[in-house]
C-alpha positions, 0 to 999 in steps of 0.5 A: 353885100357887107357882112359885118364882122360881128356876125364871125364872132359867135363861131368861138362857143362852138362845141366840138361837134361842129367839127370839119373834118372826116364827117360821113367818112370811115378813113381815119384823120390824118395826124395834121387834121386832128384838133388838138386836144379833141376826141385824142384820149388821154395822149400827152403831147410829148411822151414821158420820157422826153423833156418839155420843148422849147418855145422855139417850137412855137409857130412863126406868126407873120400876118397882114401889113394892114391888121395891126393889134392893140392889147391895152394889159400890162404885165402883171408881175406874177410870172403864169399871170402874164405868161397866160396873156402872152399866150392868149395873144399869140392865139388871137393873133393866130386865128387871124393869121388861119384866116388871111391864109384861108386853112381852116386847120391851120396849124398856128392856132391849133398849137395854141389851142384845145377841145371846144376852144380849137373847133370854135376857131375852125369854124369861125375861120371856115365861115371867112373861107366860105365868103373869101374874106379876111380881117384888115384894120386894128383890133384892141383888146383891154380889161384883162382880168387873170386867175390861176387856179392849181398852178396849171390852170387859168381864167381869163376876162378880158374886152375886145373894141372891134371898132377899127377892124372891118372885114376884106373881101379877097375877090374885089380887095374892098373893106366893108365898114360899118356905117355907125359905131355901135354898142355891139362893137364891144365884145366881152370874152371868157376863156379857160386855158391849161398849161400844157406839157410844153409849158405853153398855156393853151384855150381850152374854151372861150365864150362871147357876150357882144355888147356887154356893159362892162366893155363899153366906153 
């Protein structure tokens, strides 16, 4: 049975409640189990007396051959502005990968990521594990609209066209395919993110609105 890829998308308003970890166990998470950000306190992501990391750190993001990107955004000349959609791609882009790889805590979106923004993906990604399927095609991302609020915080509006991407089953290698385009193609997307003590701009939240009018053709 084809499962269209749109039924996925509604995972990333998830709260933190819907976390996958540790439910109905008394042992304490494992340092590499926890989501960023979620139920962690007040703890910095490096200590005070250490200097902010380089963006070496950052997670290597190989993905399938066949699951390409088109982000239509061009920079937009102010420096966070066009760091936080440099980062917001690299988030995409490593949900994705968690996917292909089949690890619900995979640790690339986790480094980009935060609170409700980090257990909606984990679950999004859980549901592709649950029906061992994947994503191949293109994924094109448009209408990006930034706000930098505080100087260390950010909003963020931006399109997705779903059209080309389709989900592939890791059993039989098929792709299901929608059999008309459809107006639930598009998805409207708004996220908050902060710039973290890594200088990396991380989602903290991010809500959908598939078939909003303003992402259609």
């Amino acid at each position: 049975m084809n499962r269209p890829l749109r039924l996925a998308t509604a995972a990333l308003t998830a709260s933190a409640a819907l976390l996958l970890t540790s439910c109905g166990s008394d042992d304490k998470p494992k340092d590499d189990d926890k989501i960023a950000g979620a139920e962690q306190g007040d703890e910095k992501s490096t200590p005070p007396s250490e200097p902010a990391k380089a963006a070496a750190d950052r997670p290597e993001i190989e993905l399938p051959a066949d699951l390409t990107y088109e982000f239509e955004w061009s920079k937009t000349g102010d420096k966070k502005k066009d760091a936080v959609l440099a980062d917001t791609e690299q988030y995409l882009k490593a949900v994705d990968l968690a996917i292909a790889e089949q690890k619900p805590l995979h640790k690339a979106y986790r480094f980009y990521s935060e609170g409700d923004a980090a257990a909606g993906s984990q679950k999004f990604v859980q549901e592709y594990v649950d029906y061992q399927d994947r994503i191949t095609g293109t994924k094109r991302y448009f209408n990006a609209r930034v706000d930098v609020t505080g100087g260390r915080t950010a909003g963020l509006v931006y399109c997705e066209d779903q059209r080309k991407a389709h989900n592939k089953s890791l059993k039989t290698g098929k792709t299901a395919k929608a059999a008309a385009p459809s107006k639930d193609d598009y998805v409207l997307y708004s996220s908050r993110l902060r710039e973290n003590d890594k200088g990396v701009w991380v989602t903290e939240t991010t809500t959908s609105d598939r078939g909003n009018d303003t992402c259609q053709p």
